[in-house]
MDAnalysis code that builds the backbone (N, CA, C; Angstrom):
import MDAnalysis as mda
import numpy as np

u = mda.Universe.empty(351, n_residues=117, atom_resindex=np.repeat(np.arange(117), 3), trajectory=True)
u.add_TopologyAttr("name", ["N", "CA", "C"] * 117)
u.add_TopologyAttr("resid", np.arange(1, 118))
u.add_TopologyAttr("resname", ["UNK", "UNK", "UNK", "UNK", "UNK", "UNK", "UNK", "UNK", "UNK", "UNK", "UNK", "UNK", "UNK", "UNK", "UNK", "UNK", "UNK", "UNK", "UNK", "UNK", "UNK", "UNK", "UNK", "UNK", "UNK", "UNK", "UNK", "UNK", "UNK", "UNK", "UNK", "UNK", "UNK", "UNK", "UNK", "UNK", "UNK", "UNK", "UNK", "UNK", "UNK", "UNK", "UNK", "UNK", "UNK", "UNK", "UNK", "UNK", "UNK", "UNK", "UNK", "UNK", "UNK", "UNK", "UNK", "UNK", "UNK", "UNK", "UNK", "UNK", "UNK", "UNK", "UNK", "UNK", "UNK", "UNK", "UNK", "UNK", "UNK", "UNK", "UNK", "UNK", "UNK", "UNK", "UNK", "UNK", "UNK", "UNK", "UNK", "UNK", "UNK", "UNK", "UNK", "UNK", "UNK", "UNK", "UNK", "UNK", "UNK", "UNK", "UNK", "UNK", "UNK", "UNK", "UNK", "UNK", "UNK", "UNK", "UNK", "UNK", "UNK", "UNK", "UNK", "UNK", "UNK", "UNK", "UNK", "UNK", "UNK", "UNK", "UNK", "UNK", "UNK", "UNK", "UNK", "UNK", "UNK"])
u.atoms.positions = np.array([
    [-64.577, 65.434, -186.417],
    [-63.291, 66.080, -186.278],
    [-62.962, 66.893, -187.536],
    [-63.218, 66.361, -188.540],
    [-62.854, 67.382, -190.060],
    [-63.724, 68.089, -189.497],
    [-64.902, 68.370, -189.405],
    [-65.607, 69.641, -189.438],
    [-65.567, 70.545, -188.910],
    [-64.624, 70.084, -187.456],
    [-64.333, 71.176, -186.335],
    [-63.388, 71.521, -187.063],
    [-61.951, 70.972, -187.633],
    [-61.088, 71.581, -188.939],
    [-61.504, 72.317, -189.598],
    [-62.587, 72.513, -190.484],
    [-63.035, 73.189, -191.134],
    [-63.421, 74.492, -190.559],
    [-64.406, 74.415, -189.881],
    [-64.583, 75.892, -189.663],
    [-63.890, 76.118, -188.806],
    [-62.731, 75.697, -188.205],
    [-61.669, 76.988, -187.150],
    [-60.817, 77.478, -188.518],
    [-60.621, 76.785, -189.748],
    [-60.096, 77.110, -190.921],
    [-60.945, 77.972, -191.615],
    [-62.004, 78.080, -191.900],
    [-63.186, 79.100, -191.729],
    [-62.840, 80.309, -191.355],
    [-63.445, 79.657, -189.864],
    [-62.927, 81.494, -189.208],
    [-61.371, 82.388, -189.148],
    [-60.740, 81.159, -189.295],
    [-58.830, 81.625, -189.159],
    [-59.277, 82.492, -190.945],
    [-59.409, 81.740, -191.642],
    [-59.792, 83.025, -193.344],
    [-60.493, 84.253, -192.764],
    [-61.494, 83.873, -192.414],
    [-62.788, 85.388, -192.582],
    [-61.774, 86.145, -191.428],
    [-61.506, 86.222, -190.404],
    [-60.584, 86.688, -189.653],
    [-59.124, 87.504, -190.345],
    [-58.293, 86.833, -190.707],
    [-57.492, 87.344, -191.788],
    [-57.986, 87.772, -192.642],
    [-58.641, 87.698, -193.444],
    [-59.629, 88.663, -194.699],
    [-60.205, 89.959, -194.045],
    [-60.596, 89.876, -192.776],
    [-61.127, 90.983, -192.586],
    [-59.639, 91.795, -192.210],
    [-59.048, 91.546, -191.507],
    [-57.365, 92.020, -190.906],
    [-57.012, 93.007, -192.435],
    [-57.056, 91.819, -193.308],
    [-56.085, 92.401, -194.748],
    [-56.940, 93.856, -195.479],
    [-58.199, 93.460, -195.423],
    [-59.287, 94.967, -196.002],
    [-59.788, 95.478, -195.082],
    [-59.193, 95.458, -193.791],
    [-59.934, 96.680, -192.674],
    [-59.101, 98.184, -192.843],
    [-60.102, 99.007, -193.147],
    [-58.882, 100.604, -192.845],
    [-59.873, 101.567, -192.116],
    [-59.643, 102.523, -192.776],
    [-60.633, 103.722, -191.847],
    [-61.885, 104.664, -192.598],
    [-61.760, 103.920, -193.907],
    [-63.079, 104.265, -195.107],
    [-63.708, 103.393, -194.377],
    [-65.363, 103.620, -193.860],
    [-66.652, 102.976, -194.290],
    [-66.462, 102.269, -195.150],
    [-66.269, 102.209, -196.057],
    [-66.175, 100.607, -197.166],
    [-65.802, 99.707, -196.933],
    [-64.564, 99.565, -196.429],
    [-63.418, 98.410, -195.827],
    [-63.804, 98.067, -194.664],
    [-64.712, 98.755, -193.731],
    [-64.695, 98.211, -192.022],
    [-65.278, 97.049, -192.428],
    [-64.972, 95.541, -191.398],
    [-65.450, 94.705, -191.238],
    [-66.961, 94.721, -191.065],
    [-67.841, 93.802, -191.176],
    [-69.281, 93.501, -191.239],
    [-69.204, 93.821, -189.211],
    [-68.654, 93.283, -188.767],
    [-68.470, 93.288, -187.105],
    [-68.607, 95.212, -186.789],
    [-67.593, 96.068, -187.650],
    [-67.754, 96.968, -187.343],
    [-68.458, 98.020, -188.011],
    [-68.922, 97.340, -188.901],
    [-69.844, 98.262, -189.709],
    [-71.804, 98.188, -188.962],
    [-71.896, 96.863, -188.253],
    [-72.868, 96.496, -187.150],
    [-72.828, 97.730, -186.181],
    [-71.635, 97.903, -185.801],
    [-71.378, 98.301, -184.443],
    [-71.115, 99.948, -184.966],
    [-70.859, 100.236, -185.740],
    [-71.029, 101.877, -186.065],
    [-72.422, 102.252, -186.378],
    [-73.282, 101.383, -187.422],
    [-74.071, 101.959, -188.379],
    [-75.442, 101.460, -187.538],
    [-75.321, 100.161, -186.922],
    [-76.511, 99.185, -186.110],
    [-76.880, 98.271, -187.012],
    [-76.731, 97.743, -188.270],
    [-76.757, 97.204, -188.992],
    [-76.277, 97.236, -190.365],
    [-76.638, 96.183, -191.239],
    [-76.258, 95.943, -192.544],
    [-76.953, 95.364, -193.616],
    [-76.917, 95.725, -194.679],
    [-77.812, 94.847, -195.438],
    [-76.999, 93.676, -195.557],
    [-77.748, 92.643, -196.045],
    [-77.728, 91.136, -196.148],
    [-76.744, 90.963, -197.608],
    [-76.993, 91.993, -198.373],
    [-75.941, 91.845, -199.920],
    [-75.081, 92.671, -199.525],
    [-74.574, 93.398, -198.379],
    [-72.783, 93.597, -197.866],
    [-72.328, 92.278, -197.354],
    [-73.049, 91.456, -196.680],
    [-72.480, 90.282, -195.845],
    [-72.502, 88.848, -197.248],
    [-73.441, 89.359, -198.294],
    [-72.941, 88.620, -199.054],
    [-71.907, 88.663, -200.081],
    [-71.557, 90.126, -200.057],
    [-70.593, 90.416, -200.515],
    [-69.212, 89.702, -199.954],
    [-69.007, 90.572, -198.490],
    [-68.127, 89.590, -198.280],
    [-67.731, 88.444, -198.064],
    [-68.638, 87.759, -198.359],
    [-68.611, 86.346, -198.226],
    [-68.082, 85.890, -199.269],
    [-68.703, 86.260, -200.735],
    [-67.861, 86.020, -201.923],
    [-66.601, 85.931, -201.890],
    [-66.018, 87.182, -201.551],
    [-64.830, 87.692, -201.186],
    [-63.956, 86.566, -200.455],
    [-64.286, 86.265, -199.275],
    [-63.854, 85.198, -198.345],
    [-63.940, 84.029, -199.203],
    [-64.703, 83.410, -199.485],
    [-64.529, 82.316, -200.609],
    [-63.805, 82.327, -201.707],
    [-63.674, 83.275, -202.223],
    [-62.584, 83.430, -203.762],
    [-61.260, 83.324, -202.517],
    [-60.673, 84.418, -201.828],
    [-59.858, 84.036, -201.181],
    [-59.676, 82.765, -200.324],
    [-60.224, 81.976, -200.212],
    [-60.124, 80.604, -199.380],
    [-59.558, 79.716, -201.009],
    [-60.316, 80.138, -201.628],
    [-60.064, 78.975, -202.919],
    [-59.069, 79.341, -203.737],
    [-57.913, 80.182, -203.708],
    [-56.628, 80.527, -203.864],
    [-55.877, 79.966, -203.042],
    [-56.107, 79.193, -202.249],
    [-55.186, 79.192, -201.126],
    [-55.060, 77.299, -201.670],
    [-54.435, 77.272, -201.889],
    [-53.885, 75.532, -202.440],
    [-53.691, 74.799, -201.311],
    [-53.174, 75.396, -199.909],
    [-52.338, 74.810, -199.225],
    [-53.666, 74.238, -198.296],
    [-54.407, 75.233, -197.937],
    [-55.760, 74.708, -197.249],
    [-56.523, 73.280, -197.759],
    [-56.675, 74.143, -199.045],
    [-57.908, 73.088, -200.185],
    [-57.173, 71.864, -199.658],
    [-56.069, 71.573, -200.274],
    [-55.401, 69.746, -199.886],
    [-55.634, 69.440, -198.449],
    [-55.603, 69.861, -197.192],
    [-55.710, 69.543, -196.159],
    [-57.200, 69.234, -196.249],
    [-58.184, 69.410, -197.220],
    [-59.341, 69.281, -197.246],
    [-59.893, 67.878, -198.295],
    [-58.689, 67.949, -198.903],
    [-58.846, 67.319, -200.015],
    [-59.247, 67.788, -201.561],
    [-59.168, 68.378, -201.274],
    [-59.624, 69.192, -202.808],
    [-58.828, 70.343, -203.452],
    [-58.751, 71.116, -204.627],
    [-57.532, 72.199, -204.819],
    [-58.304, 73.248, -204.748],
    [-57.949, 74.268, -205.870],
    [-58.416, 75.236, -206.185],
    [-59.531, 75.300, -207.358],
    [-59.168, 74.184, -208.510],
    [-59.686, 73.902, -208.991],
    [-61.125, 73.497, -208.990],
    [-61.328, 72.466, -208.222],
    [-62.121, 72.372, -207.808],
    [-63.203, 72.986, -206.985],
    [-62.441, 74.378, -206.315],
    [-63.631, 75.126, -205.759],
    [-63.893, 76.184, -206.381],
    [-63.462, 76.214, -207.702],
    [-63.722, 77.665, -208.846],
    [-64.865, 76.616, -208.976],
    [-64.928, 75.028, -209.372],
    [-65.612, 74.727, -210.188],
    [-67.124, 74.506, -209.543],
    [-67.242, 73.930, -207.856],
    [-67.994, 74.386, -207.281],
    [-68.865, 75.699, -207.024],
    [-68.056, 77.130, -207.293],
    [-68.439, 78.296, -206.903],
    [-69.376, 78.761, -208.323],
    [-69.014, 78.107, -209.822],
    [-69.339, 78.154, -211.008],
    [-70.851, 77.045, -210.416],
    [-70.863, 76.321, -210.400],
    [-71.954, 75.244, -210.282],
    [-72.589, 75.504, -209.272],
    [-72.368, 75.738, -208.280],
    [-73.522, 75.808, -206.919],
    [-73.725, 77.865, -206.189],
    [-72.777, 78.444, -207.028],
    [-73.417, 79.761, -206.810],
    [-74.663, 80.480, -206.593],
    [-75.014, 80.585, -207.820],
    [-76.416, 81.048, -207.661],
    [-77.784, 80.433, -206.603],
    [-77.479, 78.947, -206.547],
    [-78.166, 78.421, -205.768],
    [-77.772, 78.619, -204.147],
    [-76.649, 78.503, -203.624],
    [-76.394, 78.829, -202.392],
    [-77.094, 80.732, -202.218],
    [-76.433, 81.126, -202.703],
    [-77.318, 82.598, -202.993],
    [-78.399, 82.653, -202.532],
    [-79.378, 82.397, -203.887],
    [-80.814, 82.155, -203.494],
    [-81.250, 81.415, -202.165],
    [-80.403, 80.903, -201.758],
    [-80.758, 79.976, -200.589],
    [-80.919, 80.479, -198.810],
    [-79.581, 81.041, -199.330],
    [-79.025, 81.959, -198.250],
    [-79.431, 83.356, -198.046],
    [-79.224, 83.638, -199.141],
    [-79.708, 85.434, -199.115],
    [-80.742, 86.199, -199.833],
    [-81.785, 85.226, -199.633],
    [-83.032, 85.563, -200.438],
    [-83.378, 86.918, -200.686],
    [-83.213, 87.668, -199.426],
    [-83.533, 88.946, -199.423],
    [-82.394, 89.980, -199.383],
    [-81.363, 90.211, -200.376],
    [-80.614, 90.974, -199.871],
    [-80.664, 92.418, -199.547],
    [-81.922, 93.143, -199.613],
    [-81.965, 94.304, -198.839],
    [-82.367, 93.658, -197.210],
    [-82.213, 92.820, -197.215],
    [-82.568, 92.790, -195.728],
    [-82.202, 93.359, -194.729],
    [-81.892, 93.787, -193.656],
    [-81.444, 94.528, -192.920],
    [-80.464, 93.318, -191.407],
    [-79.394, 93.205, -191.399],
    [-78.860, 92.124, -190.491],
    [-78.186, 93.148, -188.846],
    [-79.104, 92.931, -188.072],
    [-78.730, 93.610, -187.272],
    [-77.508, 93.157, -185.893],
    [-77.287, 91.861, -186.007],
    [-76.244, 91.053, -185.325],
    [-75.130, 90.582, -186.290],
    [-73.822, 90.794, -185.483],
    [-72.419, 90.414, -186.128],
    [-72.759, 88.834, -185.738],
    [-73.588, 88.394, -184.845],
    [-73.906, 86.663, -184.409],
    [-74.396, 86.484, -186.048],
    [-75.599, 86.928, -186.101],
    [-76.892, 86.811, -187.452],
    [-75.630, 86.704, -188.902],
    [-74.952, 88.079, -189.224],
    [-74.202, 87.812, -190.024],
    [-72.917, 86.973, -189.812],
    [-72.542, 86.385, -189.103],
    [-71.509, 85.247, -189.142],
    [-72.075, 83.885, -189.226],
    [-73.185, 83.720, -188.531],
    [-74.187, 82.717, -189.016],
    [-74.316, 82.770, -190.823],
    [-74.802, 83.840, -191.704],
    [-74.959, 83.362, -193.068],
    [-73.624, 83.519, -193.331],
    [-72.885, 83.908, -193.268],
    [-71.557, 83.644, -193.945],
    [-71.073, 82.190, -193.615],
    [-71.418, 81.771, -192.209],
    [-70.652, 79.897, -192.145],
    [-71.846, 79.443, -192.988],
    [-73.335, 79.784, -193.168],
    [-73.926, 78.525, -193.806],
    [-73.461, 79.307, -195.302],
    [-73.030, 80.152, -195.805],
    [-72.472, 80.091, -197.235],
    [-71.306, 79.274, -197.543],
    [-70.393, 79.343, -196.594],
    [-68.874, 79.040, -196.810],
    [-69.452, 77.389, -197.298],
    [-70.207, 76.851, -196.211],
    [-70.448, 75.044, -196.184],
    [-71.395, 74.845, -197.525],
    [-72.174, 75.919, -197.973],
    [-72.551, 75.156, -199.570],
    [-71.537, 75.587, -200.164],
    [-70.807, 76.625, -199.910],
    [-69.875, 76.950, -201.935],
    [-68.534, 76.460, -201.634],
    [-67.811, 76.204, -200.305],
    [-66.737, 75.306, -200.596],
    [-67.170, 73.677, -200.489],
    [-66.026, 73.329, -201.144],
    [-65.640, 71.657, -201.355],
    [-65.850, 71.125, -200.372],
    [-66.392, 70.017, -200.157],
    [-65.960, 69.326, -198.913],
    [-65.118, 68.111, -199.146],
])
């Protein structure tokens, strides 16, 4: 049951994150619509925003406690298990990600190593 918590809290962030930096520059379109204009993406845009989504999840105080943990604690996670989720996840970041499925897949297995549990 936490875990189904978790990622509908997950997707309710990456969802709103994308809402708050979507406009009509190529830069800002969501990973969903940057798929769907361009046919794909490299693997270091989707890890980009993933960063992104995580710094913003770990500002959010009100979440972290429903989780058990603050903010604190997931700077201190993102400091300690960064580079390794990285390497883990996005070995190749010129890769080429041709599904909004494919890239929402590495963004949930990023979110579950670099936030708290």
């Amino acid at each position: 049951m936490k875990y189904l918590i978790i990622i509908a809290v997950l997707g309710a962030g990456y969802w709103i994150y994308q809402d708050r930096v979507s406009g009509t520059n190529n830069s800002n379109l969501s990973i969903a619509e940057k798929i769907a204009t361009n046919g794909s993406v490299r693997a270091g845009e989707v890890l980009d925003t993933s960063k992104e989504m995580i710094n913003f999840i770990c500002e959010d105080d009100e979440v972290l406690k429903t989780w058990g943990s603050s903010s604190k604690k997931c700077i201190e996670r993102i400091t300690n298990f960064g580079e390794m989720c990285e390497e883990r996840i996005f070995p190749d970041v010129e890769a080429s990600i041709k599904t909004d499925a494919e890239a929402k897949g590495l963004m949930q297995r990023y979110s579950e190593c670099m936030l708290p549990k």
